[in-house]
CHARMM-style PDB file with segment names, atoms N, HN, CA, C and O in Angstrom:
ATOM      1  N   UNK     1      27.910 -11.444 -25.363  1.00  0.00      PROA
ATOM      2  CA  UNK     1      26.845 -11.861 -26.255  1.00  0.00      PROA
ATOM      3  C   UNK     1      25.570 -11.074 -25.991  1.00  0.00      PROA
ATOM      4  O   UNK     1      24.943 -10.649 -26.961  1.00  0.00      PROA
ATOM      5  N   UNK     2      25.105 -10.830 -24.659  1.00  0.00      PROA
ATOM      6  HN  UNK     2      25.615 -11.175 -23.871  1.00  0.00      PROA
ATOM      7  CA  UNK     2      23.934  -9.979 -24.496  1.00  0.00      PROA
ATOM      8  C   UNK     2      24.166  -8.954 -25.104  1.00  0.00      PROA
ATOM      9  O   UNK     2      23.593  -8.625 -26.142  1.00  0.00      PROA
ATOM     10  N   UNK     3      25.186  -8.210 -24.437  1.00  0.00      PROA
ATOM     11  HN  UNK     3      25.652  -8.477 -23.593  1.00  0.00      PROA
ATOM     12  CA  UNK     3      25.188  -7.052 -25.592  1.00  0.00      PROA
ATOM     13  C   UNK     3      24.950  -6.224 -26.823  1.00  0.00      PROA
ATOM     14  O   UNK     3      24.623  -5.061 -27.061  1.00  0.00      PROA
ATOM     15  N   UNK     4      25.400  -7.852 -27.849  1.00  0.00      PROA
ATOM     16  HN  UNK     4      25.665  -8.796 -27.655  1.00  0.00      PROA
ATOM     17  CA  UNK     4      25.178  -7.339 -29.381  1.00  0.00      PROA
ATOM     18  C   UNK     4      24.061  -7.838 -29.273  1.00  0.00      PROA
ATOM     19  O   UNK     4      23.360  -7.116 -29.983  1.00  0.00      PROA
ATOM     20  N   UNK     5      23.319  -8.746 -28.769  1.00  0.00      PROA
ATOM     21  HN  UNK     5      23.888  -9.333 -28.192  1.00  0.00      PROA
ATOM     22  CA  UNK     5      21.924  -8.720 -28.872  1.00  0.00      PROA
ATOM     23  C   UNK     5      21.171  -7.623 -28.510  1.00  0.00      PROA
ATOM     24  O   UNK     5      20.671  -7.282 -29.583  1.00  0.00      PROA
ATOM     25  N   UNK     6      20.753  -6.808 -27.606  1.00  0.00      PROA
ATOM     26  HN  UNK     6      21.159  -7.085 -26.735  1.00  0.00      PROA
ATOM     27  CA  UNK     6      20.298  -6.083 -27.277  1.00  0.00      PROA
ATOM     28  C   UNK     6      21.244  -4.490 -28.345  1.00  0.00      PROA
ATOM     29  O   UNK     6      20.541  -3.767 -29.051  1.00  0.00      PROA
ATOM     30  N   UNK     7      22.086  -4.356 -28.285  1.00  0.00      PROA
ATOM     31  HN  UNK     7      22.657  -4.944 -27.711  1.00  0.00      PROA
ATOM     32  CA  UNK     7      22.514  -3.636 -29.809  1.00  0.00      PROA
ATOM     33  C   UNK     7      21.529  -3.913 -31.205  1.00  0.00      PROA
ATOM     34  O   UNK     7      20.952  -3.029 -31.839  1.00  0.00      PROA
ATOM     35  N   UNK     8      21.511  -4.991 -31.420  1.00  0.00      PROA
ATOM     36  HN  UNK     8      21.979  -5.709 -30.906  1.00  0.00      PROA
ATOM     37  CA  UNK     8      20.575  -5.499 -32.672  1.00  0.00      PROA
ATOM     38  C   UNK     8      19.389  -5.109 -32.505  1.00  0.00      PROA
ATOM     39  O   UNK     8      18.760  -4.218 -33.077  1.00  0.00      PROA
ATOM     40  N   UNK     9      19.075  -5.880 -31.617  1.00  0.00      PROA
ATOM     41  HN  UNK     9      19.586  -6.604 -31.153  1.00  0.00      PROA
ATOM     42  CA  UNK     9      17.569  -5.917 -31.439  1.00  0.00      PROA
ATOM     43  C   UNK     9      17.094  -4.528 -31.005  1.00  0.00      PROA
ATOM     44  O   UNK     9      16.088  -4.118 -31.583  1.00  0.00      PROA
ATOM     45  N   UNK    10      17.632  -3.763 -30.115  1.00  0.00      PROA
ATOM     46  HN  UNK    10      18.450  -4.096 -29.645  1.00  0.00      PROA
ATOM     47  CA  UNK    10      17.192  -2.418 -30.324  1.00  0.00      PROA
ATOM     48  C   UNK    10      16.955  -1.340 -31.624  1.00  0.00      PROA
ATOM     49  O   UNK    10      15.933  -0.683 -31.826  1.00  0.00      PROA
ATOM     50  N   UNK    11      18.558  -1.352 -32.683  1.00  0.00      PROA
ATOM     51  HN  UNK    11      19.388  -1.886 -32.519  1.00  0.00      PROA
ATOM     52  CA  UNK    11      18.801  -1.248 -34.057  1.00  0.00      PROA
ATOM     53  C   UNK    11      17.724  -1.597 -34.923  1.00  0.00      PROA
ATOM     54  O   UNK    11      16.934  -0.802 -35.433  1.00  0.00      PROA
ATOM     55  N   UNK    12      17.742  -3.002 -35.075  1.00  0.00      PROA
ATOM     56  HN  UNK    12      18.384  -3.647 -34.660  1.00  0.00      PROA
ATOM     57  CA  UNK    12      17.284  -3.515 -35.882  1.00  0.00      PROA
ATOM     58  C   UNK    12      15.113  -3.760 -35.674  1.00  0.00      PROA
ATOM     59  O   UNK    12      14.345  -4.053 -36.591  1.00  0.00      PROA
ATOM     60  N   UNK    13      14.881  -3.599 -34.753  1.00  0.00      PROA
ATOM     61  HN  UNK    13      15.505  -3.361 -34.008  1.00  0.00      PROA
ATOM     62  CA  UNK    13      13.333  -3.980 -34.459  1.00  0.00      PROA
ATOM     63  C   UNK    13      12.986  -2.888 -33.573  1.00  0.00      PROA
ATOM     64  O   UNK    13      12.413  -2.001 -34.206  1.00  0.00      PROA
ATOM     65  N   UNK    14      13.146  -2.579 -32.131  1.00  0.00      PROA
ATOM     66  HN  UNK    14      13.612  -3.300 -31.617  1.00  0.00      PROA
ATOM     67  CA  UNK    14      13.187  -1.835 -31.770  1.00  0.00      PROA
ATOM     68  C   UNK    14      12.519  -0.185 -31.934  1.00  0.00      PROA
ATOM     69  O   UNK    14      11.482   0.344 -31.531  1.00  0.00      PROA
ATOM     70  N   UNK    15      13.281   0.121 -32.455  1.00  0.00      PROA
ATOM     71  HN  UNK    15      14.122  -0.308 -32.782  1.00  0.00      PROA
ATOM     72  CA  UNK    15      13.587   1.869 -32.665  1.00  0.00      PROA
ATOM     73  C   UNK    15      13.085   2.151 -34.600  1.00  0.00      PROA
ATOM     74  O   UNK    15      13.057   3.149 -35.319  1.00  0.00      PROA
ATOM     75  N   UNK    16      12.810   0.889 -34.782  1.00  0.00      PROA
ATOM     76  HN  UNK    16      12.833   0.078 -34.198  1.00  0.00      PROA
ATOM     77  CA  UNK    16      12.002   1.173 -36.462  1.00  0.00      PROA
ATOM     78  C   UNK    16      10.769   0.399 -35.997  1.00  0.00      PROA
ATOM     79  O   UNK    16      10.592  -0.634 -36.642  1.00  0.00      PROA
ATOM     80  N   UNK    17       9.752   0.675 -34.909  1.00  0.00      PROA
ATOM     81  HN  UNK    17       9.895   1.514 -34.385  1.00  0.00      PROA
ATOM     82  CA  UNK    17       8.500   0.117 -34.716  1.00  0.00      PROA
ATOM     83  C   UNK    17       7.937   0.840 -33.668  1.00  0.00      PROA
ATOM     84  O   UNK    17       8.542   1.269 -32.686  1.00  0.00      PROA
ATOM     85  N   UNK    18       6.140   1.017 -34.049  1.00  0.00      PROA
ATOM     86  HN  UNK    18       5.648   0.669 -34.847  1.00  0.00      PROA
ATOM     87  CA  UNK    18       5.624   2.110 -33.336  1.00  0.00      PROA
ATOM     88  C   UNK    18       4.825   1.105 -32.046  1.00  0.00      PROA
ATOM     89  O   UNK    18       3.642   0.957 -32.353  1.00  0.00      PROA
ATOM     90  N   UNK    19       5.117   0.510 -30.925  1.00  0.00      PROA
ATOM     91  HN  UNK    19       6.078   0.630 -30.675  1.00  0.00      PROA
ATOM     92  CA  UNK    19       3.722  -0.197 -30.199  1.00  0.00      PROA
ATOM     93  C   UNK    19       3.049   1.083 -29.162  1.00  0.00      PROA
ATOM     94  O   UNK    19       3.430   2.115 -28.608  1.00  0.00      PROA
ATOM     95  N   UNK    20       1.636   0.150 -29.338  1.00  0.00      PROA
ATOM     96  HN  UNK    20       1.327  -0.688 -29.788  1.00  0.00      PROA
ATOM     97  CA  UNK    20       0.593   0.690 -28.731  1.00  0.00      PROA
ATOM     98  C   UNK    20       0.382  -0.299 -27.159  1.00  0.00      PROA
ATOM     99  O   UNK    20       0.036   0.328 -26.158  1.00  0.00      PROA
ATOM    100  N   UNK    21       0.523  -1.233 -27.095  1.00  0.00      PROA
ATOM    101  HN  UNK    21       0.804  -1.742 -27.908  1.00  0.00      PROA
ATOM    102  CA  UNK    21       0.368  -1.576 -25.975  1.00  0.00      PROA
ATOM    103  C   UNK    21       2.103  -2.591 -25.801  1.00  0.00      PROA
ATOM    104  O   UNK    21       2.900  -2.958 -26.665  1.00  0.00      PROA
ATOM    105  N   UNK    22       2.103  -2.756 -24.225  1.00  0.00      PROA
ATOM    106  HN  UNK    22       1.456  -2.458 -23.523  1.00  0.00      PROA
ATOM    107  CA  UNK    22       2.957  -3.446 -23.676  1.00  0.00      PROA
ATOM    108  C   UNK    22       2.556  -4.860 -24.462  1.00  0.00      PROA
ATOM    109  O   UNK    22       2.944  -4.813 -25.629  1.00  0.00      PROA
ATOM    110  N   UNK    23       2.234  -5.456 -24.301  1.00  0.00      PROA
ATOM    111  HN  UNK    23       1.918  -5.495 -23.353  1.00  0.00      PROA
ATOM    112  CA  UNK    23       1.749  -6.796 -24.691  1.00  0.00      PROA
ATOM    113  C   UNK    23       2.612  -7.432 -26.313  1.00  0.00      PROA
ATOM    114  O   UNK    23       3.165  -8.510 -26.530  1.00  0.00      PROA
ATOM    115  N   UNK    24       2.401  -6.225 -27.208  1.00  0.00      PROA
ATOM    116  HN  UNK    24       1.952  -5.349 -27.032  1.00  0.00      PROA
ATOM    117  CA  UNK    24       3.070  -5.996 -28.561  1.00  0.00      PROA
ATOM    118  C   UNK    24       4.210  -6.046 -28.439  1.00  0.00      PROA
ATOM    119  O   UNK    24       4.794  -6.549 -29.399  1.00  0.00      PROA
ATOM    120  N   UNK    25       5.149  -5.541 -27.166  1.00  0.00      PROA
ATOM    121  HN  UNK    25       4.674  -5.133 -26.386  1.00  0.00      PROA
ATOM    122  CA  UNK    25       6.806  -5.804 -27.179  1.00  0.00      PROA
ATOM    123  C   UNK    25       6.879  -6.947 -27.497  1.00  0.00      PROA
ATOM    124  O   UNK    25       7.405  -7.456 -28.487  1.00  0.00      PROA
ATOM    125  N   UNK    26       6.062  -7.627 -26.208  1.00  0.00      PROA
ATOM    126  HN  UNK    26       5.635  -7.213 -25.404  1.00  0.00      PROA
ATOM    127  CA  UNK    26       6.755  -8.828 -26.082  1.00  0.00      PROA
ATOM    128  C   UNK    26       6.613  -9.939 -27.058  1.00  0.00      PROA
ATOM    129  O   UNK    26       7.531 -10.690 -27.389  1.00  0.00      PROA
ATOM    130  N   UNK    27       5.405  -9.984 -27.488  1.00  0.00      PROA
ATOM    131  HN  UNK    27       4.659  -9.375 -27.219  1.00  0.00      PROA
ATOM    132  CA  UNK    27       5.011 -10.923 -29.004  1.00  0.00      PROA
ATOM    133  C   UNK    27       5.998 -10.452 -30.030  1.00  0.00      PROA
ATOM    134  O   UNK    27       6.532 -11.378 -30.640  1.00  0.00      PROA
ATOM    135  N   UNK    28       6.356  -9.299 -30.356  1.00  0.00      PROA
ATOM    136  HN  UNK    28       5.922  -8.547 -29.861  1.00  0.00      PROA
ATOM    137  CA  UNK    28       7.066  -8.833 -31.377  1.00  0.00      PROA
ATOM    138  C   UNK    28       8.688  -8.984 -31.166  1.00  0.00      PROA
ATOM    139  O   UNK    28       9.577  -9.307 -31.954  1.00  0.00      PROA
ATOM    140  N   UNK    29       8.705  -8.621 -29.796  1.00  0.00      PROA
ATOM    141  HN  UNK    29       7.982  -8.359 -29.157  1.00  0.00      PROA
ATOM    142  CA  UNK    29      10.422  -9.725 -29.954  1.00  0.00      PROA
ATOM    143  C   UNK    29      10.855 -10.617 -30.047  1.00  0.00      PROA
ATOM    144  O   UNK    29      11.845 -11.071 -30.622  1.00  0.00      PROA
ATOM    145  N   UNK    30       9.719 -11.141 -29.150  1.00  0.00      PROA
ATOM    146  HN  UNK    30       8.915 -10.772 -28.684  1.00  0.00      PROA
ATOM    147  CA  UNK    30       9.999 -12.750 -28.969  1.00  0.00      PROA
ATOM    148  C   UNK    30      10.097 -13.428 -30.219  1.00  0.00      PROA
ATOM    149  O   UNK    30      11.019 -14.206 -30.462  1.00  0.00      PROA
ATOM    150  N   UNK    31       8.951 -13.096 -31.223  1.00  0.00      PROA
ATOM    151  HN  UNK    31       8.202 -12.464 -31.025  1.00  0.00      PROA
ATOM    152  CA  UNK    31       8.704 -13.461 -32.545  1.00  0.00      PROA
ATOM    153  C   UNK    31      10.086 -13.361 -33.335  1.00  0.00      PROA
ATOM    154  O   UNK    31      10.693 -14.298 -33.856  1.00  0.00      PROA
ATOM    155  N   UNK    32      10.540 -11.667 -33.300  1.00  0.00      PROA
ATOM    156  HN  UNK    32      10.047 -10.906 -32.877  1.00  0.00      PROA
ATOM    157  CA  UNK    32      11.631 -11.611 -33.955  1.00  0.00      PROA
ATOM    158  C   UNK    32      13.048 -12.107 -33.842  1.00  0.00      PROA
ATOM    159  O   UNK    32      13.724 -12.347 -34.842  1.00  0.00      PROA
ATOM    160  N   UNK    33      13.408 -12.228 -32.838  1.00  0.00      PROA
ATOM    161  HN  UNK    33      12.859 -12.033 -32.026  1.00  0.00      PROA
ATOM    162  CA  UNK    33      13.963 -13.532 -32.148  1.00  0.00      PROA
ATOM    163  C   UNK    33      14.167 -14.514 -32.947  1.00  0.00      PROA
ATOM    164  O   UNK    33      15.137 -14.801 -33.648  1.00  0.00      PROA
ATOM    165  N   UNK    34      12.724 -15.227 -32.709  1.00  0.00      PROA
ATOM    166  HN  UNK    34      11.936 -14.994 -32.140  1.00  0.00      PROA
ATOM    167  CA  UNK    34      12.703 -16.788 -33.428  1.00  0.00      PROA
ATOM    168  C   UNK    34      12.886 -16.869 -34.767  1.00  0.00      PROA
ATOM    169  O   UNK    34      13.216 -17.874 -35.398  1.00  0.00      PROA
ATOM    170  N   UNK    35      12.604 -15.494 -35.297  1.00  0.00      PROA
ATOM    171  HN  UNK    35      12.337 -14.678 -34.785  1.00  0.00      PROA
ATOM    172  CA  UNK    35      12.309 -15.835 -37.436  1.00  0.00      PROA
ATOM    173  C   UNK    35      13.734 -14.859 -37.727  1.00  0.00      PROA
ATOM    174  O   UNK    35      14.393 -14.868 -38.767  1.00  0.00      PROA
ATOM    175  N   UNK    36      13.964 -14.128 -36.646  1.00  0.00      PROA
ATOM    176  HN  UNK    36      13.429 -14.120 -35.802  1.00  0.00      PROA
ATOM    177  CA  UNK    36      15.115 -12.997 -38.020  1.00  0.00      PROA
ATOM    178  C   UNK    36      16.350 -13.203 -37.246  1.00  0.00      PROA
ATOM    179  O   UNK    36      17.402 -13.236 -37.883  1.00  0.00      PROA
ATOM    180  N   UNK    37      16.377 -13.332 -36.101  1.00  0.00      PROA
ATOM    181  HN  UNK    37      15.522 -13.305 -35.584  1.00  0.00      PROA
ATOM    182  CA  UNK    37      17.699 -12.894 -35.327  1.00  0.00      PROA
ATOM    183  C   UNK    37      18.393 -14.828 -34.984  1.00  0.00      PROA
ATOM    184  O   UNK    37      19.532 -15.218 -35.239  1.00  0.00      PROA
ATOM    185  N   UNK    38      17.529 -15.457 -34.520  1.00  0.00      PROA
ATOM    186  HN  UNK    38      16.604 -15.140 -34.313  1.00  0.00      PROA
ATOM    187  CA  UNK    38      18.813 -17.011 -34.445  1.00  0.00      PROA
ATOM    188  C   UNK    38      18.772 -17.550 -36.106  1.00  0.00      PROA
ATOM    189  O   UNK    38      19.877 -17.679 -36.633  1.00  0.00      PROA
ATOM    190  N   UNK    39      17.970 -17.757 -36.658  1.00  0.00      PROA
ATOM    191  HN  UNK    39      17.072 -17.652 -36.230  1.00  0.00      PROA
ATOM    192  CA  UNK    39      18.575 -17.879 -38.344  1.00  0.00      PROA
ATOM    193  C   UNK    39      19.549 -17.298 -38.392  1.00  0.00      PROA
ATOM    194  O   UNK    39      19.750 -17.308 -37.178  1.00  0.00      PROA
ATOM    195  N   UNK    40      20.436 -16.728 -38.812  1.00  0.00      PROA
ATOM    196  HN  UNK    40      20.272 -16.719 -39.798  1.00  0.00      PROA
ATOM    197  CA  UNK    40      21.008 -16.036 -39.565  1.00  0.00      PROA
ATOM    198  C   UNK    40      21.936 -15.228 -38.342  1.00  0.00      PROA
ATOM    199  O   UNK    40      23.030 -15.344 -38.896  1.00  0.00      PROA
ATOM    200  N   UNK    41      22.128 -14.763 -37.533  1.00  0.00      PROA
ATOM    201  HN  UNK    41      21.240 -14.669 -37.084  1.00  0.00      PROA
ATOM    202  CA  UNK    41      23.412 -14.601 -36.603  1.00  0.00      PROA
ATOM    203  C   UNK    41      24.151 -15.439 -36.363  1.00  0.00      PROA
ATOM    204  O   UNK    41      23.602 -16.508 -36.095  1.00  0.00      PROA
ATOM    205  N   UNK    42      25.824 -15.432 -36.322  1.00  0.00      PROA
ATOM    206  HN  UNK    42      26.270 -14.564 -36.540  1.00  0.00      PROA
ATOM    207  CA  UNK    42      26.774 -16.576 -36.174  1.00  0.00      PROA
ATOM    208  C   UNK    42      27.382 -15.898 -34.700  1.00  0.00      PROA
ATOM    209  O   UNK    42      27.812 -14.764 -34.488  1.00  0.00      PROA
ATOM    210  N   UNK    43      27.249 -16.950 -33.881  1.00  0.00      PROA
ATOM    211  HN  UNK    43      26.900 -17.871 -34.053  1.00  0.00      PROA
ATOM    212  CA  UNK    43      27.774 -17.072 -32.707  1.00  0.00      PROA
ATOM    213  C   UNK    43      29.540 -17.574 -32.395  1.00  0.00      PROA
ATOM    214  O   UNK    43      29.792 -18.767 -32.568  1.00  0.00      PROA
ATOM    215  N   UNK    44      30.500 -16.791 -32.019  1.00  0.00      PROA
ATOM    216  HN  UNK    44      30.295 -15.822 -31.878  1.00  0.00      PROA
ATOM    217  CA  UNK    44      31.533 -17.501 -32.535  1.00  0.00      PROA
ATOM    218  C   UNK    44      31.971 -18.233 -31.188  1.00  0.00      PROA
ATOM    219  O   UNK    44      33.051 -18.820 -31.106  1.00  0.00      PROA
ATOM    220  N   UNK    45      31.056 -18.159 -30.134  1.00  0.00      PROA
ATOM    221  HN  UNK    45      30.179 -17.682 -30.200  1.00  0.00      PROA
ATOM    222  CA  UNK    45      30.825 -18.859 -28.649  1.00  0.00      PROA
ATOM    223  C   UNK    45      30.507 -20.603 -29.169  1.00  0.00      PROA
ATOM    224  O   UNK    45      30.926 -21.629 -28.633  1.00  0.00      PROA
ATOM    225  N   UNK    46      29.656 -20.463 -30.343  1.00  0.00      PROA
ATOM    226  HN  UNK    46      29.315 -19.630 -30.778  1.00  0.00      PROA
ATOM    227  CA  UNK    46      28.905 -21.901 -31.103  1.00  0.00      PROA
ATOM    228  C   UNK    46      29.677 -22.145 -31.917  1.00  0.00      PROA
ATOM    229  O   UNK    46      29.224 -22.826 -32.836  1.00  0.00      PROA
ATOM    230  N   UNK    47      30.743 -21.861 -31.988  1.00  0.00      PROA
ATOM    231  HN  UNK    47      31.111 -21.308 -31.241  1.00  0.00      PROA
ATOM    232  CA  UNK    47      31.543 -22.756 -33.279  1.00  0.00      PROA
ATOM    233  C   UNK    47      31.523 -22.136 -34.383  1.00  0.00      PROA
ATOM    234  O   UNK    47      31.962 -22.804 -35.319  1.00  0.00      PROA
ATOM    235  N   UNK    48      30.977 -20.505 -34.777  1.00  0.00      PROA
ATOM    236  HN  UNK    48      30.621 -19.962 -34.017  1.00  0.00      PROA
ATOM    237  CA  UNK    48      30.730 -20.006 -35.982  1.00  0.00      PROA
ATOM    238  C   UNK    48      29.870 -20.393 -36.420  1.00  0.00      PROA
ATOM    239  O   UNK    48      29.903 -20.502 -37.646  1.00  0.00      PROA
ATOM    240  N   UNK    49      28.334 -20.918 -35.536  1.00  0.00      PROA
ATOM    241  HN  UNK    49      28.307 -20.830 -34.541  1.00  0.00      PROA
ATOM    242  CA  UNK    49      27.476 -21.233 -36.148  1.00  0.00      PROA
ATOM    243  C   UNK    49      26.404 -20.112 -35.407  1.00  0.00      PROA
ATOM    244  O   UNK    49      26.667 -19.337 -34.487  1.00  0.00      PROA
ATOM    245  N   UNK    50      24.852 -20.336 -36.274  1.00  0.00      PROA
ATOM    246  HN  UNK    50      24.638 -20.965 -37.022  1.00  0.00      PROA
ATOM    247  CA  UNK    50      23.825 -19.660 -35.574  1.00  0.00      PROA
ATOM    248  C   UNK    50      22.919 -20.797 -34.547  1.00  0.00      PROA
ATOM    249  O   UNK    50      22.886 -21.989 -34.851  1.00  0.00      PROA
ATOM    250  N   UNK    51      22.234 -20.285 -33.364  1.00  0.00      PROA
ATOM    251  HN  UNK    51      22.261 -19.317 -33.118  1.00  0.00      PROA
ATOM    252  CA  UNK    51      21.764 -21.077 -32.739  1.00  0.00      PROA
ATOM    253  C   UNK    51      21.073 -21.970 -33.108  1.00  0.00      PROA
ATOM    254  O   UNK    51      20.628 -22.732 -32.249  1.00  0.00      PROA
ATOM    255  N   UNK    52      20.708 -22.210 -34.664  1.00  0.00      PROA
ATOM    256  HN  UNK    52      21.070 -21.592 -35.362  1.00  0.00      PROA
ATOM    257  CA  UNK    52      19.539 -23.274 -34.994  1.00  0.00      PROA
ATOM    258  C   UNK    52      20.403 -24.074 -35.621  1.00  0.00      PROA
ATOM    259  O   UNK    52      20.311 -25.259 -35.303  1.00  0.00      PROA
ATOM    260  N   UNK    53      21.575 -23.675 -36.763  1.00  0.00      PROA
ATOM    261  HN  UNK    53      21.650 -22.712 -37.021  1.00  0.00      PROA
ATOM    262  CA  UNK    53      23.098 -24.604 -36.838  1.00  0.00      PROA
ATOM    263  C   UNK    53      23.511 -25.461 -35.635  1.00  0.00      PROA
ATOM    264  O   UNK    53      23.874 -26.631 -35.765  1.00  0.00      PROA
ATOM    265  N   UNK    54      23.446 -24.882 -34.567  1.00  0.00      PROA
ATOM    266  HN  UNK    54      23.151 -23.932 -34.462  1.00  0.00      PROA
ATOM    267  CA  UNK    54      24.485 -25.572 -33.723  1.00  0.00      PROA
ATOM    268  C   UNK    54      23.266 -26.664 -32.885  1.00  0.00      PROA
ATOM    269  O   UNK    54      23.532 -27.793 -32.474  1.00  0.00      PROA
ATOM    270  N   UNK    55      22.247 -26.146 -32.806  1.00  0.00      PROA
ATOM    271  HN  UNK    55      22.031 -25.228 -33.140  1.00  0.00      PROA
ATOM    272  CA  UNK    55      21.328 -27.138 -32.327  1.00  0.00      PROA
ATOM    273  C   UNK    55      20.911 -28.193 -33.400  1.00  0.00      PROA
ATOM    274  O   UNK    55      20.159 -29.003 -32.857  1.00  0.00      PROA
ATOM    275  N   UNK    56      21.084 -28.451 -34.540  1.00  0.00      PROA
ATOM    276  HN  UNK    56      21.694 -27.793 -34.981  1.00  0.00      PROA
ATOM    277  CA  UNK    56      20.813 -29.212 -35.295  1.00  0.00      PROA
ATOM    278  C   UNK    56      21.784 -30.211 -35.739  1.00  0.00      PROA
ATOM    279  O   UNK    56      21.517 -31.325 -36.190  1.00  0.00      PROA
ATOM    280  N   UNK    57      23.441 -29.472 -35.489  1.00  0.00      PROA
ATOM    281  HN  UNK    57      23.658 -28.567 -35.124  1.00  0.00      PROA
ATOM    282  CA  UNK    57      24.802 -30.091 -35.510  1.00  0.00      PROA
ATOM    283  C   UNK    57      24.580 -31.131 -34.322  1.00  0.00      PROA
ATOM    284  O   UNK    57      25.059 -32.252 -34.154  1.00  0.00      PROA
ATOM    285  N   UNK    58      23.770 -30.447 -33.622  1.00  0.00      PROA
ATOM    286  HN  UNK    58      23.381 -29.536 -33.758  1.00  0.00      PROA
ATOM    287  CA  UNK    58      24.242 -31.166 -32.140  1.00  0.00      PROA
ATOM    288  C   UNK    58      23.481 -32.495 -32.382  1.00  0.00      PROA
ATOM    289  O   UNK    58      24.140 -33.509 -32.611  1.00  0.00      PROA
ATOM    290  N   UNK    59      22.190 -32.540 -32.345  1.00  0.00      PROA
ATOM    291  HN  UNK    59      21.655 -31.717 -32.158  1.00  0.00      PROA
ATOM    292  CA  UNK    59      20.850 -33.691 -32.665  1.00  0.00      PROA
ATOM    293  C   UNK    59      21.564 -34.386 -33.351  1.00  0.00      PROA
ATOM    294  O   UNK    59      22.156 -35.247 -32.701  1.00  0.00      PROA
ATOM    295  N   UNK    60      21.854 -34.372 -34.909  1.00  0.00      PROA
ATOM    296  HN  UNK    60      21.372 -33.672 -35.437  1.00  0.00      PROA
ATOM    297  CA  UNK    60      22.791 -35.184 -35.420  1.00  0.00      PROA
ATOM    298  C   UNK    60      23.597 -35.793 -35.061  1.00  0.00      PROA
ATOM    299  O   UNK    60      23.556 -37.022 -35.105  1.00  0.00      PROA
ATOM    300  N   UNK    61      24.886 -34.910 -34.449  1.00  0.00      PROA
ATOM    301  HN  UNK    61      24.919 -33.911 -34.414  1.00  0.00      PROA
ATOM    302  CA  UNK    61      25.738 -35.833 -33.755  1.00  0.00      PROA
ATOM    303  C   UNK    61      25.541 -36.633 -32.697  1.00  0.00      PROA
ATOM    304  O   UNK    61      26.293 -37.595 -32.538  1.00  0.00      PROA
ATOM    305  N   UNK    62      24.594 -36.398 -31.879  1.00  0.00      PROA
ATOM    306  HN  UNK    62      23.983 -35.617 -32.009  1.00  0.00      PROA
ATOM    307  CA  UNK    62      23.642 -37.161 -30.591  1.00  0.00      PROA
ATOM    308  C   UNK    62      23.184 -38.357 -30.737  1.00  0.00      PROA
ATOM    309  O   UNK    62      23.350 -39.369 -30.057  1.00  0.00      PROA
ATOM    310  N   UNK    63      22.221 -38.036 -32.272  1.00  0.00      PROA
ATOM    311  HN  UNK    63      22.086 -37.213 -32.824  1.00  0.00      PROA
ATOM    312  CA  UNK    63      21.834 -39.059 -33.467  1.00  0.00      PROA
ATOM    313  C   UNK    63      22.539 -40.136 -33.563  1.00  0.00      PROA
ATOM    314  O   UNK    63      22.161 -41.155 -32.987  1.00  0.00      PROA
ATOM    315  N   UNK    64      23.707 -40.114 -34.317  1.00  0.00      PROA
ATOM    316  HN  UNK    64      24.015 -39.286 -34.785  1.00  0.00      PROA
ATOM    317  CA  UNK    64      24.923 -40.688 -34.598  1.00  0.00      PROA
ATOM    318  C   UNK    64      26.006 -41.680 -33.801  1.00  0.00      PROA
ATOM    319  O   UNK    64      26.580 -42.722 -34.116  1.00  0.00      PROA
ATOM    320  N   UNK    65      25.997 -40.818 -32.589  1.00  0.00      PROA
ATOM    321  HN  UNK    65      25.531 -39.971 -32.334  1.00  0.00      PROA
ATOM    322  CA  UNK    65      26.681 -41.630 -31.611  1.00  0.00      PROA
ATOM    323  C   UNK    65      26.149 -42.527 -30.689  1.00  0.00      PROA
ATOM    324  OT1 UNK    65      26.894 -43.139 -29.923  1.00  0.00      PROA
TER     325      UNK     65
END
């Protein structure tokens, strides 16, 4: 799983962005992270879900029982 993350996230954010200071990595991954990369990636470790699916499956069912 690290792997294709760090595949992506290098790909995808990474290597199409110019920073000027250290400080900018880290706001800018972290950020991208939270809005582009757990939306929308399916984990097939999670059930074929993305991390905000499977944390929300979970609450529910937590909910529930």
């Amino acid at each position: 799983m690290a792997e294709s993350l760090w595949a992506t996230l290098t790909t995808e954010y990474y290597y199409r962005r110019t920073f000027t200071i250290g400080d900018q990595v880290y706001t800018g991954v972290a950020t991208w992270i939270e809005d582009s990369y757990n939306p929308r990636r399916i984990h097939t470790s999670l059930g074929a879900k993305s991390p905000i699916e499977y944390e929300l499956h979970q609450a529910a069912w937590t909910t529930a029982a």
